[in-house]
C-alpha positions as CSV (number, residue, x, y, z in Angstrom):
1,X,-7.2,-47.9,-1.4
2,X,-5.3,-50.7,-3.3
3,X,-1.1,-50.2,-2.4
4,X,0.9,-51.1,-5.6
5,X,4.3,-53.4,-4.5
6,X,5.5,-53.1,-7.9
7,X,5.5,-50.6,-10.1
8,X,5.0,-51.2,-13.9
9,X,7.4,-49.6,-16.8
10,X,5.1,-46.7,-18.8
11,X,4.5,-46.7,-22.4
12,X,5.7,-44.2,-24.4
13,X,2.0,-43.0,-25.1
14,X,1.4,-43.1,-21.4
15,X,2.1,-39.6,-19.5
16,X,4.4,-39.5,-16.6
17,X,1.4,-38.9,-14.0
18,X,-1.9,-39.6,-14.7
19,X,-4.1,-37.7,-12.2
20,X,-6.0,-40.0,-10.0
21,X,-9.9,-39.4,-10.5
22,X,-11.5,-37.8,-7.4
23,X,-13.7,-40.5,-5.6
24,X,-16.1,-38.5,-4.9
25,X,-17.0,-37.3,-8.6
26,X,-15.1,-39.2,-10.5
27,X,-13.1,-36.5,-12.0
28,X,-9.4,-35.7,-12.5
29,X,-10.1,-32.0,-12.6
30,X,-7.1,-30.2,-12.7
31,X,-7.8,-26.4,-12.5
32,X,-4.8,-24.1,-14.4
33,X,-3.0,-22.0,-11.9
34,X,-4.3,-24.3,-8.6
35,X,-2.7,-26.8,-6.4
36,X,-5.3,-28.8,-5.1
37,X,-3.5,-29.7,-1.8
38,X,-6.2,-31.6,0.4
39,X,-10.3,-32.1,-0.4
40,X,-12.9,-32.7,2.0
41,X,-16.4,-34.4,1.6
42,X,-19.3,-32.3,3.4
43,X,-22.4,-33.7,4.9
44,X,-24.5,-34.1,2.0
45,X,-21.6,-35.1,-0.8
46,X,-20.0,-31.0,-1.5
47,X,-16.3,-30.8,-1.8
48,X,-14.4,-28.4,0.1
49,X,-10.8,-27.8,-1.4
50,X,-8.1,-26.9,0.4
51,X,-5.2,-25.2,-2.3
52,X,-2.6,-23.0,-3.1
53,X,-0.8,-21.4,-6.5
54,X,3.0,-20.5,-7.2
55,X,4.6,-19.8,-4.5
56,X,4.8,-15.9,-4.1
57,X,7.3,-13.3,-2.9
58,X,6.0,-13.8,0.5
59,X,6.2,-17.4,0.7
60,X,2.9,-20.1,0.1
61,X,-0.2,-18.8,1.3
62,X,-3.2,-21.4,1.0
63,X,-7.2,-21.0,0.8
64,X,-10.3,-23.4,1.1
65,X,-13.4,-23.2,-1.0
66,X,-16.7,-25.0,-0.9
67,X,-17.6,-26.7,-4.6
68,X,-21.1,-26.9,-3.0
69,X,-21.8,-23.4,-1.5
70,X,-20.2,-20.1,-1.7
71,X,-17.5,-20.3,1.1
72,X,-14.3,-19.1,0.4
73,X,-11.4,-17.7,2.6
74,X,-8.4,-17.1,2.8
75,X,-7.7,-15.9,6.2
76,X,-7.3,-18.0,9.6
77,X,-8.9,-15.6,11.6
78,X,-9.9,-12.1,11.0
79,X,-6.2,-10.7,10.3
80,X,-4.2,-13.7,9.4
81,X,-3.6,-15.5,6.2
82,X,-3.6,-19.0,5.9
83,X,0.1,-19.8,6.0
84,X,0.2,-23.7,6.6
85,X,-1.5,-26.8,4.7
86,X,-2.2,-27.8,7.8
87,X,-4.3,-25.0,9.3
88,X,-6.0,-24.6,5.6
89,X,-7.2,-28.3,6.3
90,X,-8.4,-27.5,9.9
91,X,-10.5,-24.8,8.7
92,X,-11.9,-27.4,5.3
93,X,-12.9,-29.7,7.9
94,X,-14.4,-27.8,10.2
95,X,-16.1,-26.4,7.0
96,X,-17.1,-29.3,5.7
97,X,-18.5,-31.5,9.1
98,X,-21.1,-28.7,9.3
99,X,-22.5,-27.8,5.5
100,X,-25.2,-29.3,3.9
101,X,-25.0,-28.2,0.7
102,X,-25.3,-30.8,-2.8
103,X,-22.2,-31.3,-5.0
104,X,-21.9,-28.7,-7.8
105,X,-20.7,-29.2,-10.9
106,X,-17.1,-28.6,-11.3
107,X,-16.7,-24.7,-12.5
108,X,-15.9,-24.4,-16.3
109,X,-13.1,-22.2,-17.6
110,X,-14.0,-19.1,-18.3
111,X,-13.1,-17.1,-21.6
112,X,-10.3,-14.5,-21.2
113,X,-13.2,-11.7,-21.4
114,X,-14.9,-12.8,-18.7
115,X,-11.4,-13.9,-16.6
116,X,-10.5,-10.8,-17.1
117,X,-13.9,-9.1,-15.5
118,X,-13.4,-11.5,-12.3
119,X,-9.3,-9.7,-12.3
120,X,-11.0,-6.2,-12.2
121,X,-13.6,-7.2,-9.8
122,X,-10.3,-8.4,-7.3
123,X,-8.9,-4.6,-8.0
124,X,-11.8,-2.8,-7.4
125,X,-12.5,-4.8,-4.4
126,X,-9.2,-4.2,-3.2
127,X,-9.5,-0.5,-4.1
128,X,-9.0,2.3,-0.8
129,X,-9.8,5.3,-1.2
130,X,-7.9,7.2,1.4
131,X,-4.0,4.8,0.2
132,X,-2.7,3.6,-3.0
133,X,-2.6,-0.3,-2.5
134,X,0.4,-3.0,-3.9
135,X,-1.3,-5.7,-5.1
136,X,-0.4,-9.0,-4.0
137,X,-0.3,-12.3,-5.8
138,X,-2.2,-14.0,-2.8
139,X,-5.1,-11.4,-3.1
140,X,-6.3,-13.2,-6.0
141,X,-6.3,-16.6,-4.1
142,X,-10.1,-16.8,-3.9
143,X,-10.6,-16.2,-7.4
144,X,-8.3,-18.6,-8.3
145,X,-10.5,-21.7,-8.9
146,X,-13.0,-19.3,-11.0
147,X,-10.2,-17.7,-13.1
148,X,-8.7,-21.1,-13.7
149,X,-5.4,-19.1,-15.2
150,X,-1.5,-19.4,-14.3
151,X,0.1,-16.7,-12.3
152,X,1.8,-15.8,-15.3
153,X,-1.6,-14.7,-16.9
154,X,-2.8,-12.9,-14.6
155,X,0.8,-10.5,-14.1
156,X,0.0,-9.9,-17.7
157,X,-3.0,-9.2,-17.3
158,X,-2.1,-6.9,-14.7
159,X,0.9,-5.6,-16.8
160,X,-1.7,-4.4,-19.4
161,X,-4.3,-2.9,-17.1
162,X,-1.1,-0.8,-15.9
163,X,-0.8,-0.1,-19.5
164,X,-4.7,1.0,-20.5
165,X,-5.9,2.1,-17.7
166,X,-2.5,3.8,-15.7
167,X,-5.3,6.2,-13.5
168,X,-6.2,2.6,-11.6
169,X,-2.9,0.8,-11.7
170,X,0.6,1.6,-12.0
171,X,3.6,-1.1,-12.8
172,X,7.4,-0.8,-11.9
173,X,10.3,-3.3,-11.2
174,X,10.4,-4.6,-8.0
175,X,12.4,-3.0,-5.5
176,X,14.1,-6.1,-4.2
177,X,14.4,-9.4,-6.6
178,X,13.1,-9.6,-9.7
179,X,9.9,-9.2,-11.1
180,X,7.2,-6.2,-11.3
181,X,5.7,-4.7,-8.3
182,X,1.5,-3.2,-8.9
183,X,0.3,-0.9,-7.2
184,X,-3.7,0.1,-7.1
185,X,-4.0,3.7,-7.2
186,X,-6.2,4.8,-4.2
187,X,-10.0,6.3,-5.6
188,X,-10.6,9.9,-6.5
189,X,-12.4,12.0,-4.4
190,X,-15.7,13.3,-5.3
């Protein structure tokens, strides 16, 4: 890694940051809605990411995901969230020291039709059918790097399923601070 002593005035052509390319593909991917905090090489070249979005309500919450296989969490262990960079990074290389699996290419953005089937997917998975359920910004932390959308997109596209479809979601203003609060209404009985 080359260290720069002086630094050299920009252009006014030039952007402010231009994303460093990724040395192992040689991309400056830059997924909408994710912040790409650490990345990992596995043992046959596969990336494991280690990243976040806005912070919520709740505070930062962070995930890891495998561009090479399908491994994706967002939990420490069984009950806890990943609360710390640091902890999301112990779990990427831990992750990544064992997996064998070939580098992928880099997902594509999906179309809003199809970003909005991965939102519903995330509701119905999130679904009970003996509570009504709030939703939480951080539940959609493993689709993140496939919906490839701001957090602002996706609370209006929650916003308008509360709108259409009020018999699975329901919208108010949050109790305390600002903003709206979702809840997912628990499933009919049979």
């Amino acid at each position: 890694m080359a260290l720069t002593l002086f630094s050299r005035t920009r252009t006014a052509t030039e952007p402010e940051h231009t994303p460093e390319p990724w040395p192992e593909t040689g991309e400056t991917w830059k997924p909408e809605g994710v912040i790409v905090t650490q990345r990992f090489l596995g043992l046959a070249g596969a990336v494991v990411l280690v990243y976040t979005a806005d912070a919520g309500v709740n505070g930062t919450y962070y995930a890891v995901a495998c561009l090479g296989c399908s491994y994706r969490t967002r939990y420490k262990d069984r009950d806890n969230p990943i609360y710390s960079e640091q902890a999301g990074g112990e779990i990427a290389n831990a992750h990544a020291a064992q997996c064998r699996a070939l580098p992928r290419d880099l997902p594509a953005r999906p179309d809003d039709d199809t970003a909005r089937e991965i939102v519903r997917r995330r509701l119905n998975a999130e679904r009970r059918s003996d509570y009504d359920a709030m939703v939480y910004l951080t539940s959609f932390h493993l689709d993140r790097l496939a919906l490839q959308r701001s957090t602002e997109w996706i609370e209006e596209e929650l916003q308008r399923l509360a709108d259409e479809q009020p018999e699975l979601l329901t919208a108010k203003p949050r109790t305390y601070g600002t903003g709206t609060e979702f809840t997912i209404l628990r499933r009919p009985q049979r």
